[in-house]
PyMOL commands that place a pseudoatom at each C-alpha (Angstrom):
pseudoatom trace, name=CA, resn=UNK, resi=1, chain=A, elem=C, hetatm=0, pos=[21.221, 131.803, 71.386]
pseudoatom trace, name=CA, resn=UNK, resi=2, chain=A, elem=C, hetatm=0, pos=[24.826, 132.214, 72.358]
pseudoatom trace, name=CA, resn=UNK, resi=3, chain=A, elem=C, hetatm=0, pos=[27.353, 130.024, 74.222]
pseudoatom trace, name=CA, resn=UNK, resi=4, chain=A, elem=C, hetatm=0, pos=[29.010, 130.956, 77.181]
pseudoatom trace, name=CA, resn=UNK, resi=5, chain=A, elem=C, hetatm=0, pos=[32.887, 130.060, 77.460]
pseudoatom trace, name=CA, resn=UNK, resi=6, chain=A, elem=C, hetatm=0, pos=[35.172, 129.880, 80.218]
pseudoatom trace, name=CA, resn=UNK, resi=7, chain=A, elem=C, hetatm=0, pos=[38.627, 130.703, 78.685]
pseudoatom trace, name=CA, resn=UNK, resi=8, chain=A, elem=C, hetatm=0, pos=[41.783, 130.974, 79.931]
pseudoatom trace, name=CA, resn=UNK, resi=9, chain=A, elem=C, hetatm=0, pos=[45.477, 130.746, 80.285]
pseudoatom trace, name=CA, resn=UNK, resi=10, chain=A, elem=C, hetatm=0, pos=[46.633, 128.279, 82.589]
pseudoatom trace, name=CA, resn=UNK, resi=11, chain=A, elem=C, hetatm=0, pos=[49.633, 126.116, 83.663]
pseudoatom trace, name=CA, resn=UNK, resi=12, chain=A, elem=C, hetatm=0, pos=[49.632, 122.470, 82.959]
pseudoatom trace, name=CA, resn=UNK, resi=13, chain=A, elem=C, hetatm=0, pos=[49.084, 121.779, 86.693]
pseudoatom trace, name=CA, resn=UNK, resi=14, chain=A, elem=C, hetatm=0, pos=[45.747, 123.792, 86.809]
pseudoatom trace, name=CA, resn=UNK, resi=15, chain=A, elem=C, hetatm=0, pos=[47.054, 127.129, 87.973]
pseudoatom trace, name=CA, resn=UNK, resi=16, chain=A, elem=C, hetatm=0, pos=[46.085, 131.141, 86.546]
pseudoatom trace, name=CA, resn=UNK, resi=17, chain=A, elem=C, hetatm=0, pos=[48.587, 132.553, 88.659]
pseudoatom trace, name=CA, resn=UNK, resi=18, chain=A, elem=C, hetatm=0, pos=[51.668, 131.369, 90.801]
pseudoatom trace, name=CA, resn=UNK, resi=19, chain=A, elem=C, hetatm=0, pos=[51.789, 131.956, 94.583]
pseudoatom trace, name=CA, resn=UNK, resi=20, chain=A, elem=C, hetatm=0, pos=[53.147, 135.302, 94.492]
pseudoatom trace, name=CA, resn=UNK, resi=21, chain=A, elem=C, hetatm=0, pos=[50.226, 136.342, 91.899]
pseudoatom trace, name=CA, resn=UNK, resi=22, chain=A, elem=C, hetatm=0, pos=[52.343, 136.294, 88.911]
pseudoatom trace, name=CA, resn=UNK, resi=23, chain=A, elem=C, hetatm=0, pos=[50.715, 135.014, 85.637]
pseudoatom trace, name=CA, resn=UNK, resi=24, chain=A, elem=C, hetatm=0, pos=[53.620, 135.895, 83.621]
pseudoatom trace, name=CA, resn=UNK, resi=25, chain=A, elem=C, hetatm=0, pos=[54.266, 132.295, 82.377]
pseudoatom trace, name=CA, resn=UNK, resi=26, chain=A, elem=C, hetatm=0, pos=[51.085, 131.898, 80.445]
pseudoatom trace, name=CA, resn=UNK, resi=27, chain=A, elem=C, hetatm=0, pos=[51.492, 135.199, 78.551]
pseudoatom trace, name=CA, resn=UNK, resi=28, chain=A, elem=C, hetatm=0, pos=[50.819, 134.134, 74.901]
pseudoatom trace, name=CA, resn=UNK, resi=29, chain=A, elem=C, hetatm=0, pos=[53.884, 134.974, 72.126]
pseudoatom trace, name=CA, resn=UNK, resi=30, chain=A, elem=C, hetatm=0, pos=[52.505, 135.890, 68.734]
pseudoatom trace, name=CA, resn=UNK, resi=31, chain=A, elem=C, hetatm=0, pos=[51.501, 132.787, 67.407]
pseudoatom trace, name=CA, resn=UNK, resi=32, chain=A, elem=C, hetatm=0, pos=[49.661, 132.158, 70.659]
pseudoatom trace, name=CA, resn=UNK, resi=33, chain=A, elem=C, hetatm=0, pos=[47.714, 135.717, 71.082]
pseudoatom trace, name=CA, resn=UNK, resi=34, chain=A, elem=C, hetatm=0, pos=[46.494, 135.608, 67.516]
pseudoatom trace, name=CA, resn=UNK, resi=35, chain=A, elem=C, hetatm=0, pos=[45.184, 132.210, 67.661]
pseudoatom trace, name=CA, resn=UNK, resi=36, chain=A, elem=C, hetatm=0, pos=[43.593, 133.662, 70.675]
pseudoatom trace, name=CA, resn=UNK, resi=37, chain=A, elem=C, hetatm=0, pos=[42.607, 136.907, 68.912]
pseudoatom trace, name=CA, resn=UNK, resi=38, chain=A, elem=C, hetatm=0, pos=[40.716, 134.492, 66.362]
pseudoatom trace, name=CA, resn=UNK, resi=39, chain=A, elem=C, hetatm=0, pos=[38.957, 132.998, 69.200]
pseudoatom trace, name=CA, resn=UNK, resi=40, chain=A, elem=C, hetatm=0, pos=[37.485, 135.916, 71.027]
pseudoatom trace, name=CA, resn=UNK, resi=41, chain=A, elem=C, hetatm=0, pos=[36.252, 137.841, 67.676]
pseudoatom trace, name=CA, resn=UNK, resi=42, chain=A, elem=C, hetatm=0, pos=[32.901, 136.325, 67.194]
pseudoatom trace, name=CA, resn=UNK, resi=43, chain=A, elem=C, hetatm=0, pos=[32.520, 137.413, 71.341]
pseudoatom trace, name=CA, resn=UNK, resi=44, chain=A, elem=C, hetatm=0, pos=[29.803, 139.617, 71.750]
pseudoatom trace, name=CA, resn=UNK, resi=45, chain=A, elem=C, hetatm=0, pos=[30.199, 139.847, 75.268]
pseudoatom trace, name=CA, resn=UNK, resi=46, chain=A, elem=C, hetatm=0, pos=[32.686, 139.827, 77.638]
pseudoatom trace, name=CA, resn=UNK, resi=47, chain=A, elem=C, hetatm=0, pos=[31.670, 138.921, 81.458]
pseudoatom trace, name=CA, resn=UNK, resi=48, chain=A, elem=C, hetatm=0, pos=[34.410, 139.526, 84.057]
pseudoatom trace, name=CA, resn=UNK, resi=49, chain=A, elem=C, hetatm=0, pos=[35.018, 140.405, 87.888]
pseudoatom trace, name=CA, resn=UNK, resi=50, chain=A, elem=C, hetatm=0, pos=[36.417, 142.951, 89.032]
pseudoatom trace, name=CA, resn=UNK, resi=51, chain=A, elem=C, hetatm=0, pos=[40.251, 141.965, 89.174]
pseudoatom trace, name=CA, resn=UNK, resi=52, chain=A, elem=C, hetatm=0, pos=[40.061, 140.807, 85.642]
pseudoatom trace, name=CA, resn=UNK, resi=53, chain=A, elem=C, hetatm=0, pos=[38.737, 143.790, 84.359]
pseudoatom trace, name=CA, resn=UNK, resi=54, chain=A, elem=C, hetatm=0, pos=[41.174, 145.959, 86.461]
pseudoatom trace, name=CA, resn=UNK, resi=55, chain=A, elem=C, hetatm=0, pos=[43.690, 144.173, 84.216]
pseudoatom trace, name=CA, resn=UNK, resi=56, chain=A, elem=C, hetatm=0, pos=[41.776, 143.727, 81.364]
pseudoatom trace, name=CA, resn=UNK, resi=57, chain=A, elem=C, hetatm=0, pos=[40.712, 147.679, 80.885]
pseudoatom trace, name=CA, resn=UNK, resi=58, chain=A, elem=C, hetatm=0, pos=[44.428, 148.427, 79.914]
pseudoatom trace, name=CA, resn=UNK, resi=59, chain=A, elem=C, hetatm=0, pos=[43.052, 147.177, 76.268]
pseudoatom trace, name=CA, resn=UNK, resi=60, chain=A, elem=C, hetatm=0, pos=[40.501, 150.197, 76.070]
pseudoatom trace, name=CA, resn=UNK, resi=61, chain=A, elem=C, hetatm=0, pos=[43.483, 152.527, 75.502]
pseudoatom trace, name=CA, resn=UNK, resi=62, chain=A, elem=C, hetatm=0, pos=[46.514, 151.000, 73.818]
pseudoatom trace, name=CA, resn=UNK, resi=63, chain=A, elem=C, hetatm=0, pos=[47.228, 152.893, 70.817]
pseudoatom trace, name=CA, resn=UNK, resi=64, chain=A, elem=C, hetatm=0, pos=[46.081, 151.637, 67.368]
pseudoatom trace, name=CA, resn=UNK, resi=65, chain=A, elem=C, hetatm=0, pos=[49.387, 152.621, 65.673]
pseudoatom trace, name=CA, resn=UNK, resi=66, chain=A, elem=C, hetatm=0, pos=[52.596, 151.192, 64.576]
pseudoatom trace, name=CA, resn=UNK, resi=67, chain=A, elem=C, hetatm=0, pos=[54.059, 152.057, 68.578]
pseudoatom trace, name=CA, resn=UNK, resi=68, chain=A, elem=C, hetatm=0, pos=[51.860, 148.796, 69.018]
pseudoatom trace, name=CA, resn=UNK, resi=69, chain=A, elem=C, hetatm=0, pos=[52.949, 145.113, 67.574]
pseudoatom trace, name=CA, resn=UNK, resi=70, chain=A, elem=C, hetatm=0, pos=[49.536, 143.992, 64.873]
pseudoatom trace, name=CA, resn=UNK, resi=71, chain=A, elem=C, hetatm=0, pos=[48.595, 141.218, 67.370]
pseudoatom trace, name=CA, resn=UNK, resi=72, chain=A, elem=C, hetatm=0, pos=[48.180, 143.697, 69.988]
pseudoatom trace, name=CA, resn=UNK, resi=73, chain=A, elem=C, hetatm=0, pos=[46.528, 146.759, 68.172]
pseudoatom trace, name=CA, resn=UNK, resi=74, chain=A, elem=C, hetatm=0, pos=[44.235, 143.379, 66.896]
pseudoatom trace, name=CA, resn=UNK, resi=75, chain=A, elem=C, hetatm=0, pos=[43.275, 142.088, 69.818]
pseudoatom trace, name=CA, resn=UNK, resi=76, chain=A, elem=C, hetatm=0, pos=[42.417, 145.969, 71.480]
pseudoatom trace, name=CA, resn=UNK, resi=77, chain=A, elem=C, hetatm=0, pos=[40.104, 146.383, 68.616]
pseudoatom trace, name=CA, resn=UNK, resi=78, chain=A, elem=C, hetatm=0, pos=[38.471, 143.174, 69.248]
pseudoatom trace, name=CA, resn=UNK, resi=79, chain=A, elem=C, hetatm=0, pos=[38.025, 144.174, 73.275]
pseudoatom trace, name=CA, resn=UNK, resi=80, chain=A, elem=C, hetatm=0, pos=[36.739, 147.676, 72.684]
pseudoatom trace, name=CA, resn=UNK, resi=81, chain=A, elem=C, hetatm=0, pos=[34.522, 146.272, 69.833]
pseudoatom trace, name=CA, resn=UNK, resi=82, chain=A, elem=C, hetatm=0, pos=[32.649, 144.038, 72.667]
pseudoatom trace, name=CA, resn=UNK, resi=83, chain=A, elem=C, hetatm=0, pos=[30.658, 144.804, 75.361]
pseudoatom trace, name=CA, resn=UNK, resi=84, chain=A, elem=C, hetatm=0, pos=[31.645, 143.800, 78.871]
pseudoatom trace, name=CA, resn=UNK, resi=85, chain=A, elem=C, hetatm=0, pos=[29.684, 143.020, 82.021]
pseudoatom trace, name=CA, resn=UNK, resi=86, chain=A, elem=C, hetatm=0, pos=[31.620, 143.610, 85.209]
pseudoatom trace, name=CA, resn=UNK, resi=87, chain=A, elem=C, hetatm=0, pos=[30.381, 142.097, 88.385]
pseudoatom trace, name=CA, resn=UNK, resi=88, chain=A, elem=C, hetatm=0, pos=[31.857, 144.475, 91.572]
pseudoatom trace, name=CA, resn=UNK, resi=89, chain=A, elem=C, hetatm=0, pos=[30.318, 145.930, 94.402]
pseudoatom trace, name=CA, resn=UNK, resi=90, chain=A, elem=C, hetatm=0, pos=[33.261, 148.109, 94.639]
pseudoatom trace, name=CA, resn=UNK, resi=91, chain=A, elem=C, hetatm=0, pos=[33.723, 149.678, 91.494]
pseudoatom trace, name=CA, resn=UNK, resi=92, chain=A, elem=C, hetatm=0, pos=[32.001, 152.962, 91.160]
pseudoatom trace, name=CA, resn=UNK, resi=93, chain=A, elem=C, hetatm=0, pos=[31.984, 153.039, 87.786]
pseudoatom trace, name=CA, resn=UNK, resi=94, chain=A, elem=C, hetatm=0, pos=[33.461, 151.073, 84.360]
pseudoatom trace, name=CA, resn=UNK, resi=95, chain=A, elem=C, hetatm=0, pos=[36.730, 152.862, 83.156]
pseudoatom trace, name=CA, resn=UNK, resi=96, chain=A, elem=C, hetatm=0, pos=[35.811, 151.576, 79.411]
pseudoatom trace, name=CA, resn=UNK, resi=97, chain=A, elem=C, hetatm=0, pos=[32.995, 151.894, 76.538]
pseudoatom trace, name=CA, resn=UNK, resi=98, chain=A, elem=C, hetatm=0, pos=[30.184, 149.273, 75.867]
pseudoatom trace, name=CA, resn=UNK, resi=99, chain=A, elem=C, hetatm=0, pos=[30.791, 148.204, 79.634]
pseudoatom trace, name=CA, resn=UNK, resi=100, chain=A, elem=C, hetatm=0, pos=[27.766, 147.422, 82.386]
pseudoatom trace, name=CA, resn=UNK, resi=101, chain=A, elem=C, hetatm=0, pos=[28.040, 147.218, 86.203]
pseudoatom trace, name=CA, resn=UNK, resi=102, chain=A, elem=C, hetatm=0, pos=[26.348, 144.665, 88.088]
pseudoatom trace, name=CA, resn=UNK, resi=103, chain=A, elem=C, hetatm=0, pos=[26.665, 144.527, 91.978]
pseudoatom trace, name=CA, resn=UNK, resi=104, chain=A, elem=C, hetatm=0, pos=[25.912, 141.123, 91.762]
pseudoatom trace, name=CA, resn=UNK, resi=105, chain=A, elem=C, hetatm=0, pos=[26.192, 138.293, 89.611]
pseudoatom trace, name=CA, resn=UNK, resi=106, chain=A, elem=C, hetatm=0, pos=[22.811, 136.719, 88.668]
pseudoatom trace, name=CA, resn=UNK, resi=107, chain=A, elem=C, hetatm=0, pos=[22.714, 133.378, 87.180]
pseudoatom trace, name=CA, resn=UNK, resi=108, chain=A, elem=C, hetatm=0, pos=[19.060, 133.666, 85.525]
pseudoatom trace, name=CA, resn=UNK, resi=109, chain=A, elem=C, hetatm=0, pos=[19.777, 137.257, 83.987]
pseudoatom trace, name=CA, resn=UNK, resi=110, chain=A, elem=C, hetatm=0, pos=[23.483, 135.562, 82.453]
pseudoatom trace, name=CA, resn=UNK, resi=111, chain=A, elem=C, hetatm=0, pos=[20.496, 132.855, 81.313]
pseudoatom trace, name=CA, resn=UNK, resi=112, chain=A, elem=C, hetatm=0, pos=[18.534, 135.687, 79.654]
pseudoatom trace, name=CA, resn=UNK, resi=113, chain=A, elem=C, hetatm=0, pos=[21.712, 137.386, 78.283]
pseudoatom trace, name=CA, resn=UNK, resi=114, chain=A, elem=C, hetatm=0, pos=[22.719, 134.221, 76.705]
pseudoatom trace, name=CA, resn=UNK, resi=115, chain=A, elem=C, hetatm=0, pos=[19.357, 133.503, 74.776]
pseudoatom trace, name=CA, resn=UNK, resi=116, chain=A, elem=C, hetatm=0, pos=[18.868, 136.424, 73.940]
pseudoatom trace, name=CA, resn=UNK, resi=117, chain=A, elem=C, hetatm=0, pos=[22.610, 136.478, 72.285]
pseudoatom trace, name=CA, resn=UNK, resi=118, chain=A, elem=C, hetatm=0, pos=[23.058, 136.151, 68.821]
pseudoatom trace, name=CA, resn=UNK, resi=119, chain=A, elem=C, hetatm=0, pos=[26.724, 135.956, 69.650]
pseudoatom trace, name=CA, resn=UNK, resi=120, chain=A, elem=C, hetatm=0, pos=[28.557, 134.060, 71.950]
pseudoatom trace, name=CA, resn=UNK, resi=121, chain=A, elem=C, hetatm=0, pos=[29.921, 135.170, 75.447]
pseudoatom trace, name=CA, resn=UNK, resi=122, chain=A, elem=C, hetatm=0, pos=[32.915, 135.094, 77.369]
pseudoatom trace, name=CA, resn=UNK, resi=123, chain=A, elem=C, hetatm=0, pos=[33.533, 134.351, 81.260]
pseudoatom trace, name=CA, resn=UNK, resi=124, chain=A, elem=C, hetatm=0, pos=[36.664, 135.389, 82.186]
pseudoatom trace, name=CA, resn=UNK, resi=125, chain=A, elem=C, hetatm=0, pos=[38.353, 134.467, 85.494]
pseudoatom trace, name=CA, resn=UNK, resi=126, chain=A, elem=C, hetatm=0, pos=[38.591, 131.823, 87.754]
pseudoatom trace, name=CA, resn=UNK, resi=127, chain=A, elem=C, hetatm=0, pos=[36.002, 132.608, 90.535]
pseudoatom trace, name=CA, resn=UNK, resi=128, chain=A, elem=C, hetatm=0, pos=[33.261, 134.433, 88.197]
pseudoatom trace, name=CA, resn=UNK, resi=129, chain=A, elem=C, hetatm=0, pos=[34.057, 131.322, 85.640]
pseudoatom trace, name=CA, resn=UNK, resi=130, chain=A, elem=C, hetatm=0, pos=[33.309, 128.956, 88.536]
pseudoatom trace, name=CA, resn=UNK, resi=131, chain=A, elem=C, hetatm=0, pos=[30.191, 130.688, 89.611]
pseudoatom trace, name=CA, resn=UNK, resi=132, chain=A, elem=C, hetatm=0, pos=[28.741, 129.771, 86.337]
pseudoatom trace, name=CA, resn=UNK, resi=133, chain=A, elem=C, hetatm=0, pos=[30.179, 126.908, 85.881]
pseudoatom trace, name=CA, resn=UNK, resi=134, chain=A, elem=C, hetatm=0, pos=[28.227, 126.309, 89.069]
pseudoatom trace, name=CA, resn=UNK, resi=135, chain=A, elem=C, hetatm=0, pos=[25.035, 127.510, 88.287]
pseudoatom trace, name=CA, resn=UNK, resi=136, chain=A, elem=C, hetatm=0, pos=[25.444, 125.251, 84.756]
pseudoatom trace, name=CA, resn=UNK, resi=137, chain=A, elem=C, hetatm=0, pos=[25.671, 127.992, 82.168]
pseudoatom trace, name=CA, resn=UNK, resi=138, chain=A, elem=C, hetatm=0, pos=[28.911, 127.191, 81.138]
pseudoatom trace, name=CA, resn=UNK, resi=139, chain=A, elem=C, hetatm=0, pos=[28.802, 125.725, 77.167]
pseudoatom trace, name=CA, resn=UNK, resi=140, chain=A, elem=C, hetatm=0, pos=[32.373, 125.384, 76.327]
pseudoatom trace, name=CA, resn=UNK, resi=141, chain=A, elem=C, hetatm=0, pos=[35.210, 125.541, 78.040]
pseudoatom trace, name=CA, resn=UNK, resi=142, chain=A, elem=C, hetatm=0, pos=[38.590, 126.798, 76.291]
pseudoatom trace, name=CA, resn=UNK, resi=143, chain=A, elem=C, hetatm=0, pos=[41.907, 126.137, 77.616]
pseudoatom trace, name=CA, resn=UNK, resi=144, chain=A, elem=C, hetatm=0, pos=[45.671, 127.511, 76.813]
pseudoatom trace, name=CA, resn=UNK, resi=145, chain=A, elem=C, hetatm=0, pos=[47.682, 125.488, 78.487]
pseudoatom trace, name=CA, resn=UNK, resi=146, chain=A, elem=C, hetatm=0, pos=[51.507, 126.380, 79.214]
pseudoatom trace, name=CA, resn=UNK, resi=147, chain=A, elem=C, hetatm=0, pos=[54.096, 123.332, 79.113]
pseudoatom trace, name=CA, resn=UNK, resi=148, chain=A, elem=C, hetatm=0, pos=[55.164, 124.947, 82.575]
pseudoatom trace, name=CA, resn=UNK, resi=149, chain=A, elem=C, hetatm=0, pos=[54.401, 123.642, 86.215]
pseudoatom trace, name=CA, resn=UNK, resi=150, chain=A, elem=C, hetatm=0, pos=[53.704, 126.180, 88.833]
pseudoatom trace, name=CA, resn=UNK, resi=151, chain=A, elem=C, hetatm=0, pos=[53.096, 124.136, 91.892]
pseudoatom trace, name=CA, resn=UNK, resi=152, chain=A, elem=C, hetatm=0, pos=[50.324, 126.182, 93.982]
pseudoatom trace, name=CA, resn=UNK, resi=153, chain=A, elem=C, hetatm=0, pos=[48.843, 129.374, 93.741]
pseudoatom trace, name=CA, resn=UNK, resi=154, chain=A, elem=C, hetatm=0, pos=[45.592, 130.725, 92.221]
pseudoatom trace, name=CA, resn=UNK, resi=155, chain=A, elem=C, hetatm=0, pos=[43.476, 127.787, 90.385]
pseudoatom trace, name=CA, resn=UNK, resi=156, chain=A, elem=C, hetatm=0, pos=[41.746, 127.498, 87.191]
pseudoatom trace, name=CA, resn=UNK, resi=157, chain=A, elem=C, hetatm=0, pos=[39.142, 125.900, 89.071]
pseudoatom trace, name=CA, resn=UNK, resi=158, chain=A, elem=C, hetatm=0, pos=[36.774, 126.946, 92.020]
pseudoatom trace, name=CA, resn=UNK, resi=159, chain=A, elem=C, hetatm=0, pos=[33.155, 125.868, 93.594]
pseudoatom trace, name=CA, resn=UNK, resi=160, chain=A, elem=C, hetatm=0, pos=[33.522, 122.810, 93.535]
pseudoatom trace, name=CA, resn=UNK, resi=161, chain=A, elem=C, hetatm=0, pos=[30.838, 121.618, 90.777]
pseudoatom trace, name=CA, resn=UNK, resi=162, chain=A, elem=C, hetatm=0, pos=[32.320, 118.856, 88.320]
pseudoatom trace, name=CA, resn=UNK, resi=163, chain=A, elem=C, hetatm=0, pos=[31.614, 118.940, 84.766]
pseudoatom trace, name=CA, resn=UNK, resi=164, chain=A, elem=C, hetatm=0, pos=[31.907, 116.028, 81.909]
pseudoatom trace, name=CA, resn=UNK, resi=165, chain=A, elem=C, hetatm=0, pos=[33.640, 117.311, 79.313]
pseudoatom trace, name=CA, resn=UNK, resi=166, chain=A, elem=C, hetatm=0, pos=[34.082, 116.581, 75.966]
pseudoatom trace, name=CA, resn=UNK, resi=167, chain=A, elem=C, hetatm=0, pos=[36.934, 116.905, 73.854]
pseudoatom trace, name=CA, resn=UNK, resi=168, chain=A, elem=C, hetatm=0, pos=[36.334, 119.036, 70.167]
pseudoatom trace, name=CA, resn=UNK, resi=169, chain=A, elem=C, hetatm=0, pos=[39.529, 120.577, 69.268]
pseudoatom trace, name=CA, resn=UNK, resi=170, chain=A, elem=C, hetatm=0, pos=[43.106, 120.584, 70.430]
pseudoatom trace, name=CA, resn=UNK, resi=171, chain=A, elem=C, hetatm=0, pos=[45.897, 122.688, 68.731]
pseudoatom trace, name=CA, resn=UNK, resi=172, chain=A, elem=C, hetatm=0, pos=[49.480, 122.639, 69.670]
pseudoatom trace, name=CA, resn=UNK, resi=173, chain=A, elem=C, hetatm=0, pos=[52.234, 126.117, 68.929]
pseudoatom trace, name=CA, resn=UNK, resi=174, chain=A, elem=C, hetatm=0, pos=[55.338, 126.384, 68.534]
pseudoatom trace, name=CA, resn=UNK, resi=175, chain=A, elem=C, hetatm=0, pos=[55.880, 127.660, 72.090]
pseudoatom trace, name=CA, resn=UNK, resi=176, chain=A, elem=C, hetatm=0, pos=[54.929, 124.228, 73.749]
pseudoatom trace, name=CA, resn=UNK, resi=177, chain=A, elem=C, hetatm=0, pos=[51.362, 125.437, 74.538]
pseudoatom trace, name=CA, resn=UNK, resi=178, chain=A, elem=C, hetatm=0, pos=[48.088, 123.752, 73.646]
pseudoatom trace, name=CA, resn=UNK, resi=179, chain=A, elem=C, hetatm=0, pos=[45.076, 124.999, 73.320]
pseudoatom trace, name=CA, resn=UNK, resi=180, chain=A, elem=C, hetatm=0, pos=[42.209, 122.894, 74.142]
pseudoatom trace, name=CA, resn=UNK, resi=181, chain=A, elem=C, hetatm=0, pos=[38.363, 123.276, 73.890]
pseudoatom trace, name=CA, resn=UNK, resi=182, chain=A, elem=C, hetatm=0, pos=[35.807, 121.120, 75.711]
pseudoatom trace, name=CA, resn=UNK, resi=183, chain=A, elem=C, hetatm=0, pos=[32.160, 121.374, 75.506]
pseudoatom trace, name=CA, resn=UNK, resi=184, chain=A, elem=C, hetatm=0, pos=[30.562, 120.419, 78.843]
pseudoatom trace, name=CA, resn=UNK, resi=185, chain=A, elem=C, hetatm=0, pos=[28.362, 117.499, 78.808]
pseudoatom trace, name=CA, resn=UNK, resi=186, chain=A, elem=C, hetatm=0, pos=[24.759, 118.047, 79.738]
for i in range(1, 186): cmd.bond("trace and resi %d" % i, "trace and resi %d" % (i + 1))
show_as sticks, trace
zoom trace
């Protein structure tokens, strides 16, 4: 059965994105993205909405040649190489390989997809991560946190449903970031 994880990049006050919907400040240097690289290749499957993926399907075509720096041309293979879910009822169809469109996102078939898993899964994004962190299919959640403080704009964290978390591995970079990974409590 696999684990679903709630990962992201986020600003030491809690925020994905600054008020004018720039995320620039938790972009990851190289130590950072290969760390993260190392993280996402046992994924199986990625599960995002639809402004994630708009800005996540940019992967499905960078080149896998020297134009590229390794950490990049890495972490493309390790996207492609997964299969995605994308929850949009606007989308008319996926603009990558090994992707599915749902118009909806169903907690009890993301409950099916996980046991029947032998790999783990991803959630990526704030709202689709808090829908399942709301419907309690959230295993572990994964945190890079940037030493920067954005004061408002787009959270981490939506629906309101708490979670106890525990604390299983922390790993500071060079950059001042830390990466931090809770399971949640159940």
């Amino acid at each position: 059965m696999g684990r679903l994880i709630y990962s992201t990049n986020v600003s030491l006050d809690g925020y994905i994105a600054d008020e004018s919907g720039s995320f620039n400040f938790t972009e990851p240097d190289e130590e950072v993205h290969g760390f993260i690289n190392d993280l996402l290749r046992p994924v199986g499957t990625h599960l995002y909405g639809r402004r994630l993926y708009d800005l996540m399907v940019f992967w499905e075509t960078v080149p896998d040649d020297s134009q590229v720096p390794p950490v990049q041309r890495d972490f493309g293979r390790i996207w492609r190489g997964a299969d995605k879910v994308v929850y949009s009822r606007t989308l008319e169809r996926p603009a990558s390989e090994r992707t599915t469109l749902e118009r909806e996102f169903d907690p009890d078939a993301v409950r099916r997809l996980k046991e029947s898993s032998d790999a783990d899964l991803l959630v990526g994004g704030a709202e689709l991560g808090g829908l399942a962190m709301e419907a309690g299919l959230v295993d572990v959640v994964a945190l890079q946190v940037a030493p920067v403080l954005v004061g408002g704009g787009a959270s981490a964290w939506t629906h309101g449903r708490g979670a106890e978390l525990s604390l299983r591995e922390e790993r500071r970079f060079g950059s001042g970031v830390v990466h931090l990974r809770y399971d949640v409590v159940r």
